[in-house]
C-alpha positions in Angstrom: -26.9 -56.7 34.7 -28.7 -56.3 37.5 -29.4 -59.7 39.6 -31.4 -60.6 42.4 -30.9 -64.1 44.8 -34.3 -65.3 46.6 -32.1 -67.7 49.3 -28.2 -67.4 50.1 -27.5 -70.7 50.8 -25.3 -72.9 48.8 -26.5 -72.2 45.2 -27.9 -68.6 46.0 -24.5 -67.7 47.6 -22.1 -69.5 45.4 -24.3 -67.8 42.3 -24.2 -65.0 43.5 -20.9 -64.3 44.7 -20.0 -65.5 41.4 -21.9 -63.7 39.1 -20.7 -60.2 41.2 -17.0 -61.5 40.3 -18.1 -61.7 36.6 -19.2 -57.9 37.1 -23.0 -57.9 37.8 -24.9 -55.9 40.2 -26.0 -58.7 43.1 -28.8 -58.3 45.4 -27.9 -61.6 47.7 -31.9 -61.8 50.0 -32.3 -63.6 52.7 -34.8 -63.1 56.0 -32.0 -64.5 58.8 -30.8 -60.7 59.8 -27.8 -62.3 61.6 -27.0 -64.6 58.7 -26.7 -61.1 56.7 -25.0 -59.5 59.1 -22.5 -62.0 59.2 -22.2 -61.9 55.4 -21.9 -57.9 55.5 -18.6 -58.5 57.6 -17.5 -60.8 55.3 -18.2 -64.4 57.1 -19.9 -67.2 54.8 -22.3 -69.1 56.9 -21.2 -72.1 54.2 -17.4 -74.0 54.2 -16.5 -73.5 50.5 -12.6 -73.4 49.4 -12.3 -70.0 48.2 -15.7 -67.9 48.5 -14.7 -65.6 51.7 -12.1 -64.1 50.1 -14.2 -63.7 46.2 -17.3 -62.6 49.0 -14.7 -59.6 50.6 -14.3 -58.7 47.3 -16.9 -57.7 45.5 -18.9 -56.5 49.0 -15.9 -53.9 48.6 -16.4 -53.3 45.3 -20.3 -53.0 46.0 -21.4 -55.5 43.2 -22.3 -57.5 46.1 -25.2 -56.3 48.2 -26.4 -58.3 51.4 -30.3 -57.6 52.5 -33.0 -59.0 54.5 -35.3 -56.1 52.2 -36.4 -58.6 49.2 -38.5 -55.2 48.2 -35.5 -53.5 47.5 -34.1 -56.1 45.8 -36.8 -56.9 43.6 -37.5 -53.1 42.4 -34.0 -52.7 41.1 -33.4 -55.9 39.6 -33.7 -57.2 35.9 -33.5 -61.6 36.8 -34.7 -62.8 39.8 -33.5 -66.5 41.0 -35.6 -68.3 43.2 -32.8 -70.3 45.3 -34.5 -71.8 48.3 -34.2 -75.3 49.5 -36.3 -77.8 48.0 -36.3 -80.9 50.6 -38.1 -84.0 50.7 -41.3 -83.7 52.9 -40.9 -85.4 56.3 -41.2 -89.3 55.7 -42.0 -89.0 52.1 -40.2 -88.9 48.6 -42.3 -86.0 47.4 -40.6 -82.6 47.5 -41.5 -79.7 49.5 -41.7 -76.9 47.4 -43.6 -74.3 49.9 -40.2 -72.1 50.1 -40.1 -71.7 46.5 -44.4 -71.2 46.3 -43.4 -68.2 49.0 -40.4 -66.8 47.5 -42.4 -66.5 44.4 -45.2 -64.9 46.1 -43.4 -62.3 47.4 -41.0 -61.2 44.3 -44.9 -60.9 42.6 -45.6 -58.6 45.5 -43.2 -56.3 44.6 -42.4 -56.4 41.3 -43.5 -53.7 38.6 -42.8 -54.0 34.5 -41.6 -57.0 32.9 -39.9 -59.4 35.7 -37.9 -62.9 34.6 -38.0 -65.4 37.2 -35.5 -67.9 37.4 -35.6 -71.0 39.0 -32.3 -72.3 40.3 -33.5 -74.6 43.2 -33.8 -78.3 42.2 -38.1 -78.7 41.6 -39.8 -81.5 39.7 -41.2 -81.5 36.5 -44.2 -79.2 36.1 -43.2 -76.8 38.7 -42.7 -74.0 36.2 -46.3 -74.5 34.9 -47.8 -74.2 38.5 -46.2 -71.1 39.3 -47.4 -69.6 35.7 -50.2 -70.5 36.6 -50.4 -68.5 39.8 -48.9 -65.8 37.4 -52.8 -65.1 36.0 -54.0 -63.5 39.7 -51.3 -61.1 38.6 -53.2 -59.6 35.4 -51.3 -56.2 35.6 -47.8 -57.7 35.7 -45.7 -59.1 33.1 -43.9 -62.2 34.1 -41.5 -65.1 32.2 -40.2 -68.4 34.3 -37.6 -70.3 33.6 -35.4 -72.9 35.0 -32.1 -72.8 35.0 -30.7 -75.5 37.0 -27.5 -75.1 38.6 -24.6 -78.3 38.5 -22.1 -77.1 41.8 -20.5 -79.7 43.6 -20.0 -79.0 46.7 -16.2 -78.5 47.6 -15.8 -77.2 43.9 -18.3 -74.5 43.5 -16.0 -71.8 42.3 -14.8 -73.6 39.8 -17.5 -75.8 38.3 -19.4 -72.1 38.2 -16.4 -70.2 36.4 -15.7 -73.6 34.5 -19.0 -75.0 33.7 -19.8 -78.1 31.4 -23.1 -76.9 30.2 -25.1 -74.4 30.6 -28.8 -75.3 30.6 -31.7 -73.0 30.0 -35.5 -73.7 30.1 -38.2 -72.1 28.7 -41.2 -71.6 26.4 -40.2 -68.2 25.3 -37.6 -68.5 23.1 -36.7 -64.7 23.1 -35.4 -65.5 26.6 -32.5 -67.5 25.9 -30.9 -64.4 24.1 -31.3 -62.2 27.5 -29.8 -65.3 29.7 -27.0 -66.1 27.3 -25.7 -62.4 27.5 -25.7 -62.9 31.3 -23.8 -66.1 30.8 -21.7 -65.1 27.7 -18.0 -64.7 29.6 -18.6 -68.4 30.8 -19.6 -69.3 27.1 -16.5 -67.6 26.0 -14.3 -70.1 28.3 -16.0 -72.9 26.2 -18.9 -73.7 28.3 -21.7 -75.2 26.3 -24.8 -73.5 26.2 -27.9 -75.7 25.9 -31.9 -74.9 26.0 -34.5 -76.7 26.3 -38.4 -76.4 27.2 -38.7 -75.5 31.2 -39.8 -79.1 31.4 -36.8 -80.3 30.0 -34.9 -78.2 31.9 -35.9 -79.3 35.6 -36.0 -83.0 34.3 -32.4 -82.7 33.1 -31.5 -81.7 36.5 -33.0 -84.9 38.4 -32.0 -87.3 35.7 -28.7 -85.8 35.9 -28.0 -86.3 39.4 -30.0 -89.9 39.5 -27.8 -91.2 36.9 -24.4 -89.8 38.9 -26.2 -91.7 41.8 -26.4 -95.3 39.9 -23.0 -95.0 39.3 -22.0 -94.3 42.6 -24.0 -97.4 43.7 -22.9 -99.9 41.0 -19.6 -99.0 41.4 -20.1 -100.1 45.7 -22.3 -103.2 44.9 -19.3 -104.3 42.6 -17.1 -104.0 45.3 -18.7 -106.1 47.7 -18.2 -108.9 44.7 -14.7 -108.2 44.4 -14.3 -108.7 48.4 -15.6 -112.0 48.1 -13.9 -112.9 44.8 -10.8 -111.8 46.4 -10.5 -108.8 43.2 -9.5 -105.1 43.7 -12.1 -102.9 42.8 -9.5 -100.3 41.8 -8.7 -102.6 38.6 -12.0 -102.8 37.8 -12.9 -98.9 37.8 -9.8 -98.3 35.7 -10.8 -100.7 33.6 -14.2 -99.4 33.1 -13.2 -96.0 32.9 -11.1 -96.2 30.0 -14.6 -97.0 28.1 -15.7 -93.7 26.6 -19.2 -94.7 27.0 -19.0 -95.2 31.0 -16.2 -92.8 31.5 -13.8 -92.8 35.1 -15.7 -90.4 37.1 -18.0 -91.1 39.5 -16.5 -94.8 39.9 -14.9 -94.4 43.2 -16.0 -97.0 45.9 -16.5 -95.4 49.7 -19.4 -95.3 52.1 -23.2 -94.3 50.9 -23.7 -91.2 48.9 -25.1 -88.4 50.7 -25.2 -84.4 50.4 -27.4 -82.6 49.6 -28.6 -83.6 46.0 -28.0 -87.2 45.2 -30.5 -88.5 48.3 -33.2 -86.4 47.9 -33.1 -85.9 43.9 -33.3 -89.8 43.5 -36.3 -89.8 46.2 -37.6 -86.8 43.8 -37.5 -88.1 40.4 -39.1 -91.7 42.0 -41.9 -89.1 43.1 -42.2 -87.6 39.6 -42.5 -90.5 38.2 -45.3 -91.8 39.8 -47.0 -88.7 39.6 -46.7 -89.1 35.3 -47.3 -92.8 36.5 -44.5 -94.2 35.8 -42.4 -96.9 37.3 -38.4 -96.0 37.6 -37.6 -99.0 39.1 -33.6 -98.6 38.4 -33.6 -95.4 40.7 -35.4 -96.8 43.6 -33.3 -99.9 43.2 -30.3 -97.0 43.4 -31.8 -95.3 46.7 -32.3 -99.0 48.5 -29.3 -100.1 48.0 -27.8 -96.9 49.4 -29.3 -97.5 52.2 -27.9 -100.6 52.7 -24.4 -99.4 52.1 -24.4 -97.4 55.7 -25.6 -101.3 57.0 -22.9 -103.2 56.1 -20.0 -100.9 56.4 -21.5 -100.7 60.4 -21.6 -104.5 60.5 -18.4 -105.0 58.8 -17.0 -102.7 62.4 -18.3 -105.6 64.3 -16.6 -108.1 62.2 -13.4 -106.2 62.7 -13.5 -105.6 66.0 -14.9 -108.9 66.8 -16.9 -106.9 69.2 -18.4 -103.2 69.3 -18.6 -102.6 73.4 -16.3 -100.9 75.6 -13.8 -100.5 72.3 -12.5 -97.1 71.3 -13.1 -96.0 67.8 -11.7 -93.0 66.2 -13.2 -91.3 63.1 -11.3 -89.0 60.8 -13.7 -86.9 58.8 -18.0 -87.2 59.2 -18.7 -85.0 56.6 -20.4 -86.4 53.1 -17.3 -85.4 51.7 -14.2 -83.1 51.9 -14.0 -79.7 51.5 -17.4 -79.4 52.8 -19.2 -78.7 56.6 -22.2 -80.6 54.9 -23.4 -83.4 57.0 -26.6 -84.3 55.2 -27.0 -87.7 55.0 -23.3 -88.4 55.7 -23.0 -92.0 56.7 -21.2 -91.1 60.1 -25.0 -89.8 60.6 -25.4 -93.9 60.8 -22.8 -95.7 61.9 -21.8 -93.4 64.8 -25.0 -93.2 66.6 -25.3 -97.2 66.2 -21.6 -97.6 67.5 -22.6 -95.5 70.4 -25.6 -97.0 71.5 -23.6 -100.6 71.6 -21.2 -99.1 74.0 -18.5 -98.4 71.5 -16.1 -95.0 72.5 -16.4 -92.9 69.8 -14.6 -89.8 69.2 -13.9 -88.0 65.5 -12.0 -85.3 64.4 -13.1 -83.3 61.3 -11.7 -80.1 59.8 -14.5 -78.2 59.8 -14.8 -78.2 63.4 -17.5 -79.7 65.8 -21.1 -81.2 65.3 -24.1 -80.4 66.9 -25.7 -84.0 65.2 -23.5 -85.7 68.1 -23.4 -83.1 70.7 -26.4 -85.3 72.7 -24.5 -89.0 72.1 -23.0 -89.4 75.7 -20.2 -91.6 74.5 -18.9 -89.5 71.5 -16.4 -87.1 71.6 -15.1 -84.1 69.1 -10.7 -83.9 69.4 -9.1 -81.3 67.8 -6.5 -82.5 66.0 -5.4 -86.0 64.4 -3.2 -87.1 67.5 -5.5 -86.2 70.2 -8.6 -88.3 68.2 -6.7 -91.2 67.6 -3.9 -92.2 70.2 -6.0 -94.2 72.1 -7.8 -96.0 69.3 -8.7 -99.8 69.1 -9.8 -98.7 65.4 -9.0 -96.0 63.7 -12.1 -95.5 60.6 -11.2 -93.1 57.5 -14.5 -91.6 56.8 -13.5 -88.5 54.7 -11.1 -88.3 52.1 -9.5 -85.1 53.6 -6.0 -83.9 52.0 -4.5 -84.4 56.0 -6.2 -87.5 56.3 -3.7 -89.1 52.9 -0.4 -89.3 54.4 -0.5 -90.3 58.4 2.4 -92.1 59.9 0.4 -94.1 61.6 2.3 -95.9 64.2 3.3 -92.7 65.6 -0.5 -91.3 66.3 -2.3 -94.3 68.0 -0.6 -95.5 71.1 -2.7 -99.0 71.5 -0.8 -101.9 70.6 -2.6 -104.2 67.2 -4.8 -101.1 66.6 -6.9 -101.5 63.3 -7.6 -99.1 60.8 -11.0 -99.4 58.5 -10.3 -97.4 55.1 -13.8 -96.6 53.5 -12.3 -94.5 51.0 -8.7 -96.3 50.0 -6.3 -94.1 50.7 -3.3 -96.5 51.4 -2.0 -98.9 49.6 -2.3 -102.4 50.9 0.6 -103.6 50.3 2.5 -100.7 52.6 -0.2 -101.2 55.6 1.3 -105.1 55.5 5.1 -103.9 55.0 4.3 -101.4 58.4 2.8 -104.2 60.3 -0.6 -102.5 60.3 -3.9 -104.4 60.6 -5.6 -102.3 57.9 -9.1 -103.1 56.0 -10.1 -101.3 52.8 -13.3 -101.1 50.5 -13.7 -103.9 47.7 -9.6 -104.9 47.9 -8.5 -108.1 48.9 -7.4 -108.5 52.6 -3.6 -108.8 52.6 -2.5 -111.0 55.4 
């Protein structure tokens, strides 16, 4: 089939690239001209394991075509997927939806004969109907939307695309879901589930999804603080929730606030939706505040560690949300760093996917290049990011400073070994071993 991606960032790229490898014809659009440039020569303007090389690929193999022409790429394309970014409007939970209102616009513009339009970005409930609805200036034209949400965690795309729990389809025409399950029928024939729905139901299964990942995230955290004052490890307690079929183990990891870019502004999202159908989700804004608070005390608990936060020399390993990801959005380092800095704290970091321009104006915070450089003159040494490099460091051997700390926010070492090695080491929601 013939494809065509409105947007190649995360999801329109990942798709994309994906879909090429499955054999499709893939019109990747986008307006930067350097951004496709750089794709043309086979550089992804994203850090995902694995997608340069699948890019190099199929750009060879011409399945993948990189323009800035959406005319082009309209014309000679059967499905069109709006994939533009759908943030929250500046100091507000609503969503911004005016990138997908103009993609949109513009595939209208050019398209001729029967067009399906396919809405991959995240949107609220009732978008599909307001873009229909904009459909009726269009007499001439014959035009189907439909939502089809997308599920890639960042980190994992390739394989939670190639490898997909469900598959979810949206829409009011139900001779549709035939055309989009024989786009999607090699993934179906690995044993992906293929599910449809009304578009409605569609772009609300996307929010609640992603809401209820976030609640247990946070419920998970909030129990930890408990176990810290009832002197219990958290680990024992995720275990022994997990083993519940009804809960299940994922998602019940303790660490800093969530962030990325879904779980913050998806909860802020669905609390918008739901007072637009005027209704009250009172368990999902309880989910966003505590968040919040999360970034709070793990920056307090610094100070307690310390004793105090001037004139002391911190070391971060990792400031992304997450590993195997450049993302930064709403990455607690995006907190506690600038907070550490402006109490007169030395901060420096080190983070495999190189350099930050969010700190590049903090006068007192420094990118090292490597583990030893970032860390041997450390007072405390804070694990940020669950990095692969970051799971198996000697230590005594990196930072230089005698009675150096180290503040764990994602429990990678084991307690009981940090005591045996004589190292002042604090973890999340495990009992302090002294």
């Amino acid at each position: 089939m013939k494809l065509c991606m409105i947007g190649t960032g995360y999801v329109g790229l990942v798709s994309g690239t994906c879909f090429a490898d499955l054999g499709n014809i893939v019109y990747c659009v986008d307006k930067d001209i350097k951004k496709i440039s750089s794709l043309k020569s086979g550089k992804s303007p994203i850090y995902e394991p694995g997608l340069d090389e699948i890019i190099k690929k199929n750009y060879k193999a011409k399945r993948l075509i990189f323009t800035h022409d959406i005319k082009i790429a309209v014309k000679n394309s059967d499905l069109i997927f709006i994939c533009v970014g759908t943030p929250n409007k500046k100091n507000s939970n609503d969503v911004d939806l005016s990138f997908v209102f103009k993609a949109t616009k513009e595939v209208l513009k050019y398209s001729s004969g029967k067009k399906i339009i396919i809405t991959k970005s995240t949107v609220p409930v009732g978008t599909g109907d307001i873009l229909e609805q904009s459909f009726k200036t269009y007499k001439t034209k014959k035009i189907e939307i439909i939502s089809n949400p997308e599920f890639l965690r960042e980190g994992e795309a390739i394989r939670d695309f190639r490898y997909p729990d469900r598959i979810v389809i949206g829409s009011n025409n139900k001779q549709i879901f035939k055309v989009l399950k024989n786009l999607y029928q090699p993934l179906i024939n690995k044993g992906a589930k293929y599910f449809t729905t009304s578009r409605r139901g569609a772009e609300l299964i996307k929010y609640a999804s992603n809401a209820f990942l976030a609640t247990k995230i946070t419920f998970i955290n909030e129990i930890a603080n408990l176990c810290e004052k009832a002197n219990i490890n958290v680990e024992d307690i995720s275990l022994g929730m997990g083993l519940d079929k009804r809960i299940g183990s994922r998602f019940l990891r303790v660490g800093p606030a969530f962030g990325g870019s879904c779980f913050p502004k998806d909860t802020k999202g669905l609390i918008s939706t739901g007072r637009k159908f005027k209704v009250n989700l009172s368990v999902v804004n309880a989910v966003i505040n505590s968040n919040e608070k999360r970034k709070i005390i793990h920056t307090l608990r610094i100070k307690s560690i310390l004793g105090k936060i001037k004139n002391k020399s911190i070391s971060f390993l990792g400031v992304t949300f997450k590993p195997n990801t450049d993302d930064m959005r709403d990455s607690t380092s995006l907190y506690m760093i600038p907070y550490l800095c402006k109490n007169g704290a030395n901060v420096s970091y080190y983070d495999p996917t190189g350099e930050k321009k969010e700190f590049s104006k903090l006068k007192n915070c420094k990118f090292k290049k490597n583990i030893n450089e970032n860390c041997f003159k450390s007072d405390l040494v804070i694990l940020h990011t669950e990095w692969d490099e970051f799971k198996s460091l000697e230590f005594k051997k990196i930072v230089k400073k005698k009675n150096f700390k180290i503040f764990d926010l994602r429990n990678l070492y084991d307690t009981k070994q940090m005591k045996t090695k004589k190292i002042k080491y604090y973890s999340v929601g495990r009992p302090l071993i002294k």
